[in-house]
C-alpha positions as CSV (number, residue, x, y, z in Angstrom):
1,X,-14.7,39.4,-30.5
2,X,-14.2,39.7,-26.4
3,X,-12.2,37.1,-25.2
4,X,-15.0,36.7,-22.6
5,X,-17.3,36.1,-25.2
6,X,-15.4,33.1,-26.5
7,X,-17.7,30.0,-25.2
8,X,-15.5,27.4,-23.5
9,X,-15.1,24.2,-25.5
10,X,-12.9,22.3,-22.9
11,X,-14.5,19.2,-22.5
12,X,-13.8,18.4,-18.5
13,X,-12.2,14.7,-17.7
14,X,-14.2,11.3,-17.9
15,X,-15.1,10.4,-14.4
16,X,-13.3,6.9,-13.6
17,X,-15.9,4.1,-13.4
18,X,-16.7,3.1,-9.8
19,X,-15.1,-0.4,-8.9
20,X,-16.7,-3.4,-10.2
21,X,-19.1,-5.1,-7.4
22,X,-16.9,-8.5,-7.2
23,X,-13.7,-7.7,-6.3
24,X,-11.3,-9.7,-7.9
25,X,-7.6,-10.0,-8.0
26,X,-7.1,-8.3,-10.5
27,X,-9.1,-5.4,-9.8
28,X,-7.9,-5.0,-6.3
29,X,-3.9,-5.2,-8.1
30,X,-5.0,-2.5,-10.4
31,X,-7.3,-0.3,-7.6
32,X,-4.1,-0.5,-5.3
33,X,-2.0,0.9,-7.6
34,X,-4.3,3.4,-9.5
35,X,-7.0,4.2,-7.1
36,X,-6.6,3.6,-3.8
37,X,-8.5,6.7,-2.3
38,X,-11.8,4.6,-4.2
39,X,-10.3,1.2,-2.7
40,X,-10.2,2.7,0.7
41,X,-13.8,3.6,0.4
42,X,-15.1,0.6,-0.5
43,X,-12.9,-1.5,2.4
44,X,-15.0,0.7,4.6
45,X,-18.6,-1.4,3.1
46,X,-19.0,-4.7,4.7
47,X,-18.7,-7.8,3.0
48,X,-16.1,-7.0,0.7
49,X,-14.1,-10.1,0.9
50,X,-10.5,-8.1,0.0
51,X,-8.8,-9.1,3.4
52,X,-8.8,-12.9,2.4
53,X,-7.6,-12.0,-1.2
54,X,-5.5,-9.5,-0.1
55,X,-3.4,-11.8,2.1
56,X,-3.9,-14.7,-0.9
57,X,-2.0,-12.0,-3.0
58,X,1.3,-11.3,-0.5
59,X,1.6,-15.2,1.1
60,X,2.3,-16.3,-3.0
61,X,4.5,-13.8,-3.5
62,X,6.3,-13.9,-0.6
63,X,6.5,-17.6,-1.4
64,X,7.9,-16.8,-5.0
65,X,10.2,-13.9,-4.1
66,X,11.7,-16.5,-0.9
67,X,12.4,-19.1,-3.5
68,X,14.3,-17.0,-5.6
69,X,16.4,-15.9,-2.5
70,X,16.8,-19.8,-1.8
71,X,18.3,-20.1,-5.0
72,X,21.6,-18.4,-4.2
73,X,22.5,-21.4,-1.7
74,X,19.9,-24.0,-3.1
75,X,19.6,-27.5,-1.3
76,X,17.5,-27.0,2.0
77,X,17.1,-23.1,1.4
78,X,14.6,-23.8,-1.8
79,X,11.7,-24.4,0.5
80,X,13.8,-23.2,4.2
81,X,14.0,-19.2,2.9
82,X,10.7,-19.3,1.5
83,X,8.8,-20.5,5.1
84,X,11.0,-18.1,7.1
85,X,10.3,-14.7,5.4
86,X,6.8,-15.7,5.0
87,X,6.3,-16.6,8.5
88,X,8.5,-13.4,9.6
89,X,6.4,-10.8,7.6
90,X,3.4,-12.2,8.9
91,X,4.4,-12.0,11.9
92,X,5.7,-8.7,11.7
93,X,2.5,-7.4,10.4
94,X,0.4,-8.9,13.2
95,X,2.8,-7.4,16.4
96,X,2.9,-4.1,14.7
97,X,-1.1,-4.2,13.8
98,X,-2.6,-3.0,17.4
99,X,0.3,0.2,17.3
100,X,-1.1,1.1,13.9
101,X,-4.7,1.7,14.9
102,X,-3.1,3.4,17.6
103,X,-1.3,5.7,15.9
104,X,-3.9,6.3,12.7
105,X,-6.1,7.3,15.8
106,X,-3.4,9.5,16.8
107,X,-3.4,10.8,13.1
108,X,-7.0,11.9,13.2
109,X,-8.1,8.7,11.0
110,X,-11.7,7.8,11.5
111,X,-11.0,3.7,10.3
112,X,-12.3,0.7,12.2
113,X,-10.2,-2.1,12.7
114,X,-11.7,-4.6,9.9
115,X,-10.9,-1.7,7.5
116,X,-7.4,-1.1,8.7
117,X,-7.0,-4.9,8.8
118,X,-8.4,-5.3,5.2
119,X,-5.7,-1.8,4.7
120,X,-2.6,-3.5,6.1
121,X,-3.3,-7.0,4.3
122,X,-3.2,-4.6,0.8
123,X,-0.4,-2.7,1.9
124,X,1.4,-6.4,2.6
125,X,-0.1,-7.5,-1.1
126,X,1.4,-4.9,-3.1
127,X,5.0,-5.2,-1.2
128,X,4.5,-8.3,-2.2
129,X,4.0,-7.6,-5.5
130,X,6.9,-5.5,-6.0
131,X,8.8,-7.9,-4.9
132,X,7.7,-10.6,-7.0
133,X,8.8,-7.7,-9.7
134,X,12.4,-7.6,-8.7
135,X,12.5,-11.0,-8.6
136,X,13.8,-12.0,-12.0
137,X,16.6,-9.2,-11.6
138,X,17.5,-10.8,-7.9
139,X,17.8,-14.8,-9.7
140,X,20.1,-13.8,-12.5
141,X,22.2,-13.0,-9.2
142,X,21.5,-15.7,-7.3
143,X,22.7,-18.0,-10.4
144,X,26.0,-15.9,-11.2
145,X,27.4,-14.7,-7.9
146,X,28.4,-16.2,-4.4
147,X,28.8,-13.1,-2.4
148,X,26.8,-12.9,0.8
149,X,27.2,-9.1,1.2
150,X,26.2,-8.7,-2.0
151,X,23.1,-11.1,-2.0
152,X,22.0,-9.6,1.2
153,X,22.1,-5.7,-0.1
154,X,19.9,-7.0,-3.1
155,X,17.4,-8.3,-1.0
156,X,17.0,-5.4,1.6
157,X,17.2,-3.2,-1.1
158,X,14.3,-4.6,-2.4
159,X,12.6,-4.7,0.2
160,X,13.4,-1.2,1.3
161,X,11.5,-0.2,-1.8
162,X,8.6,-2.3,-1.8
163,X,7.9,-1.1,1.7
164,X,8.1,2.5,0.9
165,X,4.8,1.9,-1.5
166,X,3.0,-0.1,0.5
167,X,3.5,2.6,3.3
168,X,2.6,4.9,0.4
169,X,-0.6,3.1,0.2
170,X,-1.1,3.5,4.2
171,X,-0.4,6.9,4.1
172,X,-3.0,7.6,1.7
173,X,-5.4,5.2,4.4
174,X,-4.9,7.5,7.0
175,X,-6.0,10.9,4.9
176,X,-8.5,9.6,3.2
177,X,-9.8,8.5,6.7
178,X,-10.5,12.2,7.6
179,X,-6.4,12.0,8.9
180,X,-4.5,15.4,9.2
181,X,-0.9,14.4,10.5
182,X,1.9,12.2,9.3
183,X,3.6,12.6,12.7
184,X,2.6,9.2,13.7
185,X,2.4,6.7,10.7
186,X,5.9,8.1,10.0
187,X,6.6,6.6,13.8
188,X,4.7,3.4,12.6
189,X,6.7,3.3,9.6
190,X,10.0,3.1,10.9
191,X,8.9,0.9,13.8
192,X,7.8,-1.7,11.2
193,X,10.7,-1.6,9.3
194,X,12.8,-2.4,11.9
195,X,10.9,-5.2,13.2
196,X,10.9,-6.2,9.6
197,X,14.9,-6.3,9.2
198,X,15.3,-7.8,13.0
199,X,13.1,-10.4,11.8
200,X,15.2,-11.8,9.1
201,X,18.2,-11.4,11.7
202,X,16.4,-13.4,14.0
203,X,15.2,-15.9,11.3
204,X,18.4,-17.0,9.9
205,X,20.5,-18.3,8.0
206,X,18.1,-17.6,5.0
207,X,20.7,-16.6,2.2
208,X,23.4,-18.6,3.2
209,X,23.6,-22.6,5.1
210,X,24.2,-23.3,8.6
211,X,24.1,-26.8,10.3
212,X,20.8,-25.5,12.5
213,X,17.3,-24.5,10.8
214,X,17.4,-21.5,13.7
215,X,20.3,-20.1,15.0
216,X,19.5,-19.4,19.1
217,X,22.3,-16.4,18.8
218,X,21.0,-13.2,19.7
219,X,22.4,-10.4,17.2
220,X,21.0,-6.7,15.9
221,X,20.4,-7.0,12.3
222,X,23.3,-4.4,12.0
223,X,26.2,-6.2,13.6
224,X,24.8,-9.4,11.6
225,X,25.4,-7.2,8.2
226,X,28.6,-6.4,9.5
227,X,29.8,-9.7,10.7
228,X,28.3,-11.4,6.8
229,X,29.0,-8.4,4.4
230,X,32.0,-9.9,3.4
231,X,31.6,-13.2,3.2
232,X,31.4,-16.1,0.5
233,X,28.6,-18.9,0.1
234,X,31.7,-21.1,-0.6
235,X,33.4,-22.7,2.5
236,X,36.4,-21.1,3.5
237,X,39.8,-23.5,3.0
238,X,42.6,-24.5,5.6
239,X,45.3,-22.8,5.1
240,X,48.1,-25.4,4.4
241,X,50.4,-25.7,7.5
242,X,53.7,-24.5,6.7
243,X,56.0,-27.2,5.7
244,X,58.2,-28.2,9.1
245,X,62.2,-27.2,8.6
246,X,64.6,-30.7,9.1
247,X,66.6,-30.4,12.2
248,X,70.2,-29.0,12.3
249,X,72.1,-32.0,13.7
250,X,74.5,-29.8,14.8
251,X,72.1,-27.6,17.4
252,X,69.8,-28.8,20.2
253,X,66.9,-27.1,21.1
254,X,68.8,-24.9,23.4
255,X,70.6,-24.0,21.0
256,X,74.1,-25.2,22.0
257,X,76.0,-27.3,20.1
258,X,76.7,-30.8,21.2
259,X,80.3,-30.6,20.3
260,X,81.8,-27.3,21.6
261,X,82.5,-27.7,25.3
262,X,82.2,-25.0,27.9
């Protein structure tokens, strides 16, 4: 028999079944890491209501992932750490929103504003997410170590990674937006994740204790790493005064003797 004669039995793939019309949370957790080119569609319709959940989704674990950090010093820090990084990545994400339509209009994206909004409040919710992820990893730390450096590597670390998917997710906004170059969300990228890591300089003490809620000290978030890397949670001791030596009877503090006459 010809080999072109051989009918073709391959059966070709199941087409995914289009989102459901309510958007839950669970759906858009499942859409935003499965299907996002489909979730990005349907951000475009009006009326969708993901913004709200969206930002429901990353405030709680935010919350979650900032009380696990508040752990490693405890006392004030189990409800101070998770307001501050709350507050600064919300922040963060409403300073840097007006430069990211610029620059996913710059890219060629064809995304209105509510869309991009509803984009950057799922990018935020799965960061989020991920975090909330690493967070049983990050407590047995919290509970077993006292190193600041340490502490503080853990959490940008994870952070680091969680905001590498959620600008994962963007990325895929922008082409899927009629977008043609990464040029500029790269730009955007590394512009919010600097104002991301300033903020939690600017924002502290969050691992450690301090006598203020805000420090008023200005500092880049690098010479701050340098100046904590290695430190301890526990306060540093005195050192013991060295014990005084009795006087010599025989001297003065000239260091004559009394007796012995010029």
């Amino acid at each position: 028999m010809n080999l072109h004669e051989i009918p073709n039995t391959a059966q070709p793939p199941p087409l995914e079944a289009p989102l459901p019309e309510k958007l839950d949370l669970k759906s858009l957790f499942e859409a935003l890491l499965r299907r996002p080119h489909a979730l990005v569609a349907r951000l475009a319709e009006p009326n969708h209501g993901a913004t709200g959940r969206f930002a429901i989704m990353a405030v709680v674990s935010i919350l979650l992932f900032g009380f696990v950090l508040g752990c490693f010093a405890k006392h004030e820090q189990l409800w101070a750490a998770p307001a501050k990084i709350t507050a600064g990545l919300i922040f963060s994400g409403l300073i840097c929103f007006p430069s990211l339509y610029i620059f996913a209009t710059l890219a060629g994206a064809r995304v209105s504003i509510s869309q991009l909004a509803a984009c950057l409040a799922g990018a935020l919710a799965l960061a989020g997410l991920l975090l909330l992820g690493f967070a049983p990893a990050v407590w047995i730390f919290a509970e077993s170590t006292d190193s600041l450096g340490f502490m503080g590597t853990l959490a940008i670390g994870s952070w680091v990674i969680a905001v590498f998917f959620a600008l994962r997710f963007l990325k895929s906004v922008i082409f899927a937006t009629g977008g043609t170059q990464k040029g500029p969300l790269a730009i955007w990228s590394i512009v919010f994740l600097l104002v991301t890591l300033q903020m939690s300089t600017s924002l502290r003490p969050i691992l450690g204790r301090s006598e203020v809620r805000l420090t008023q000290e200005k500092k880049f978030f690098l010479q701050h790493w340098g100046d904590t890397f290695g430190s301890s949670l526990k306060p540093q001791t005195a050192a013991k005064p060295a014990p005084e030596k009795p006087a010599d009877p025989t001297s003065t503090s000239s260091g004559r003797n009394p007796y012995i006459e010029n």
